[in-house]
Structure formats: C-alpha cells, structure tokens
mmCIF file of the C-alpha atoms, coordinates in Angstrom:
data_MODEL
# 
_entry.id   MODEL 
# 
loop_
_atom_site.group_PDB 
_atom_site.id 
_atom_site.type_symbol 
_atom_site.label_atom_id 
_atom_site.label_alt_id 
_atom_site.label_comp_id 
_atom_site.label_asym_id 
_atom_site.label_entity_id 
_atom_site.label_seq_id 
_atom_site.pdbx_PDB_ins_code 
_atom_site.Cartn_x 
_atom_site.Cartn_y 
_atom_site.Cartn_z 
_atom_site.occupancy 
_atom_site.B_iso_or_equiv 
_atom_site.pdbx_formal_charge 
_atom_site.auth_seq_id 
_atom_site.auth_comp_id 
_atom_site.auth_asym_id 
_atom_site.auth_atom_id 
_atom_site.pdbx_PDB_model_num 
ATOM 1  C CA . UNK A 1 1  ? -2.615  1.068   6.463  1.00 0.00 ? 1  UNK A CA 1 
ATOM 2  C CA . UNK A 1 2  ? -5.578  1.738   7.996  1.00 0.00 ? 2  UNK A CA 1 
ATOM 3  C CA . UNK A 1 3  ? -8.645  1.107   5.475  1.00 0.00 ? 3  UNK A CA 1 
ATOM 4  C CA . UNK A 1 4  ? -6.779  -1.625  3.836  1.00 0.00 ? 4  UNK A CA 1 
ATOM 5  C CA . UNK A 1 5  ? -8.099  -4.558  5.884  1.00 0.00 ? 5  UNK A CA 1 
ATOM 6  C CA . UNK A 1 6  ? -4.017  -5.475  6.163  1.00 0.00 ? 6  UNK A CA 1 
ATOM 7  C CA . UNK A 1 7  ? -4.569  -8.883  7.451  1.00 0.00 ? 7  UNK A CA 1 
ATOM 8  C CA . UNK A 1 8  ? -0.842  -9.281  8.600  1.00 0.00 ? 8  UNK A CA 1 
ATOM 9  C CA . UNK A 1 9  ? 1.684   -7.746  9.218  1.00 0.00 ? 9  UNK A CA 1 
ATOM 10 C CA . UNK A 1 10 ? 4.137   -9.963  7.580  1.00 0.00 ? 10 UNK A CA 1 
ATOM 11 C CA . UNK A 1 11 ? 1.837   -8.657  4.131  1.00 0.00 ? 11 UNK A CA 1 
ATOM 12 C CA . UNK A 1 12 ? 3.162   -5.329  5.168  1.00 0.00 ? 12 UNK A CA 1 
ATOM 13 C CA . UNK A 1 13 ? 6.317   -5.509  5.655  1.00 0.00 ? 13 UNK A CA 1 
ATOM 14 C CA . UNK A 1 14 ? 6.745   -7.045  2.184  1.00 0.00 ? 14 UNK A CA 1 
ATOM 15 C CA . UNK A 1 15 ? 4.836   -4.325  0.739  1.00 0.00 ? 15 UNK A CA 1 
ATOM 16 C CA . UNK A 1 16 ? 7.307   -2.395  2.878  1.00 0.00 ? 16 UNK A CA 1 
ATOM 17 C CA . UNK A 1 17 ? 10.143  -3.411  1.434  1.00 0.00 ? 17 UNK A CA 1 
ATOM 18 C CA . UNK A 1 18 ? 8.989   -3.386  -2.186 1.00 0.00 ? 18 UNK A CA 1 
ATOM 19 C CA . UNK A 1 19 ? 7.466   0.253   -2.221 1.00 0.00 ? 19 UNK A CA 1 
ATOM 20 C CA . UNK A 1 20 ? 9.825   2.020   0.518  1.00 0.00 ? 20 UNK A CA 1 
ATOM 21 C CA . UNK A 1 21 ? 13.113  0.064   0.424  1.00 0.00 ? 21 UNK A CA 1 
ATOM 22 C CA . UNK A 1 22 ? 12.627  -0.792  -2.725 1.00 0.00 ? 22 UNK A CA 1 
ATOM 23 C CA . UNK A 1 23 ? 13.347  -4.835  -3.198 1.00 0.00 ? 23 UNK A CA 1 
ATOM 24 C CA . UNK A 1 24 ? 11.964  -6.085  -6.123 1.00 0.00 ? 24 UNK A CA 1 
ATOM 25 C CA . UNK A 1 25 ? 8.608   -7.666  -5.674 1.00 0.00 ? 25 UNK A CA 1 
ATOM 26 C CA . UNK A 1 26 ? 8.988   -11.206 -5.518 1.00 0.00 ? 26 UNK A CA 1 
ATOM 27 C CA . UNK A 1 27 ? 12.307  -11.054 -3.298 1.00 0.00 ? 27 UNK A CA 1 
ATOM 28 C CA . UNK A 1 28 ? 10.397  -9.149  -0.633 1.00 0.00 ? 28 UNK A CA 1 
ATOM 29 C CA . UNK A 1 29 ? 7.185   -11.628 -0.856 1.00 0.00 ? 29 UNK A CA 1 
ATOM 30 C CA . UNK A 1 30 ? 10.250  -14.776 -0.400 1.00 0.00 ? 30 UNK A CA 1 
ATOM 31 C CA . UNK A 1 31 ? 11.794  -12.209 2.054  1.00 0.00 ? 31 UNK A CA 1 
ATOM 32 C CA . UNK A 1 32 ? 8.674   -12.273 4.158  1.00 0.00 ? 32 UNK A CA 1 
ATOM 33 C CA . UNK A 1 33 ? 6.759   -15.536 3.955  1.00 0.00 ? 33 UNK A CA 1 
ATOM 34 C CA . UNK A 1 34 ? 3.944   -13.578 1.707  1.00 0.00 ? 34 UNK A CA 1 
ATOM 35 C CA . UNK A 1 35 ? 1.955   -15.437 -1.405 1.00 0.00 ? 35 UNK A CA 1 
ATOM 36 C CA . UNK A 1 36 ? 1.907   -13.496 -4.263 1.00 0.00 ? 36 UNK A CA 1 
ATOM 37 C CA . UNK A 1 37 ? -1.820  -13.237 -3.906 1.00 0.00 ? 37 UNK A CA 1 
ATOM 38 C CA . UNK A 1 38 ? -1.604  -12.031 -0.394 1.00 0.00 ? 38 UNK A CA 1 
ATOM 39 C CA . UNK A 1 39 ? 0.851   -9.036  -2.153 1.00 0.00 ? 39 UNK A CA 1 
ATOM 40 C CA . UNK A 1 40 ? -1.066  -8.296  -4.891 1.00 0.00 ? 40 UNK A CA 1 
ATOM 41 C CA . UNK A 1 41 ? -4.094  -8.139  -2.851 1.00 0.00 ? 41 UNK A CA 1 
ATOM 42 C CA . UNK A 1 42 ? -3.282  -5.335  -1.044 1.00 0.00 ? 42 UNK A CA 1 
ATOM 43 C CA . UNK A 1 43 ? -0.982  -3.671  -3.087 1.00 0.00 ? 43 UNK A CA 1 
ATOM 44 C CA . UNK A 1 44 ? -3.710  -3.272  -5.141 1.00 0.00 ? 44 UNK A CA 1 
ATOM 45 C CA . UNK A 1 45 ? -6.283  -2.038  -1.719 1.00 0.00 ? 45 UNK A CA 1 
ATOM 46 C CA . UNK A 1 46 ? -3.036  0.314   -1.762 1.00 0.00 ? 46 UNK A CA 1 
ATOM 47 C CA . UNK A 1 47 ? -3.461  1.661   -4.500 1.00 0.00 ? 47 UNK A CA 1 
ATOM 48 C CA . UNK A 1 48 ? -7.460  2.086   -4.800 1.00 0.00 ? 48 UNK A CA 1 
ATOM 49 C CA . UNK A 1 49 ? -7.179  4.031   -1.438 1.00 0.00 ? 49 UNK A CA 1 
ATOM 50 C CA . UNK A 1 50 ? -4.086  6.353   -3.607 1.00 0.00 ? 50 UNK A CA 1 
ATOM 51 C CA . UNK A 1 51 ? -6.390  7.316   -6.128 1.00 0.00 ? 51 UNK A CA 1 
ATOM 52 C CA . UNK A 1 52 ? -8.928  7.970   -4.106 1.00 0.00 ? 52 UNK A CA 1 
ATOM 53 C CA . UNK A 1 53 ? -6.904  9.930   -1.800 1.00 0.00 ? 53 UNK A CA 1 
ATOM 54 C CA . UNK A 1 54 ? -5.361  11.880  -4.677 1.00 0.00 ? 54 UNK A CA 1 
ATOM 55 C CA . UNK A 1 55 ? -9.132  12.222  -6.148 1.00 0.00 ? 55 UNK A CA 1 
ATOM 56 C CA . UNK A 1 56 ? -9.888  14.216  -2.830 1.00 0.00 ? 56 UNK A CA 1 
ATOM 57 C CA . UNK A 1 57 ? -6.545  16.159  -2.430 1.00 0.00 ? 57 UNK A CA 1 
ATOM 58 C CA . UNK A 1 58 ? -7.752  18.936  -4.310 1.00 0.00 ? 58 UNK A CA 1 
ATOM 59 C CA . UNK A 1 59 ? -10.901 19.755  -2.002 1.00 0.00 ? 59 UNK A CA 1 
ATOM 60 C CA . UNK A 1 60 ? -8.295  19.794  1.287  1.00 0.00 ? 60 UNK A CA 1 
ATOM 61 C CA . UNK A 1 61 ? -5.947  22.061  -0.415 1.00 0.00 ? 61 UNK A CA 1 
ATOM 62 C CA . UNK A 1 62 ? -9.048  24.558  -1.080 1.00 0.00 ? 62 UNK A CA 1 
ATOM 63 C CA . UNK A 1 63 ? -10.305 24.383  2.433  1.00 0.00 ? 63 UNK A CA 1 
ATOM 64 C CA . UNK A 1 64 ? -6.527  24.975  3.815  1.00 0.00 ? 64 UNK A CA 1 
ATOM 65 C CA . UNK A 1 65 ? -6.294  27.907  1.665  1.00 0.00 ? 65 UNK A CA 1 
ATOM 66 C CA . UNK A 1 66 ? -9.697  29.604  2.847  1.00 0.00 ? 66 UNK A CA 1 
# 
C-alpha cells in the first residue's frame, strides 16, 4: 500500500476484504470499524496508483525485453 498514505490498518483490511475476499463493500467497512469515507478514500488512492501503474507497464515490459 505503499504510496497510498493508508492511514490504518483497519482501512486496509476492509479494502482487503472487499477487493481480495471479496465481501461486499459496506459489510467489510461494518466488518472493520471503517466510515465509508475512510473506504472510498483510499479505494479511490487505489485505484489512481492502478492506472498509473498500468499507464507505465508498457515501458517495463520494453526494458525487460531489451
């Protein structure tokens, strides 16, 4: 999570549990103590640094191949 500012860890375990166990959204955010504004903060920090990631994939897969 690093580059997410994940200010708890409680945040990510719900965000845990929704994107890797697959709970639904608000269950996990009950499940774990977690506002839905505390979720959907950095769910969406999530996935800012996906695209971004996935914006820069193809450069990597270049330099691998050279």
């Amino acid at each position: 999570m690093a580059g997410t500012r994940a200010d708890s860890q409680r945040v990510v375990d719900s965000l845990r549990a929704h994107l890797v166990d697959g709970q639904d959204a608000k269950v996990a955010q009950a499940k774990h103590g977690v506002s839905a504004s505390e979720f959907s903060r950095l769910y969406k920090s999530l996935r800012v640094q996906h695209v971004r990631a996935m914006s820069l994939a193809p450069f990597y897969s270049l330099a691998q191949q050279a």
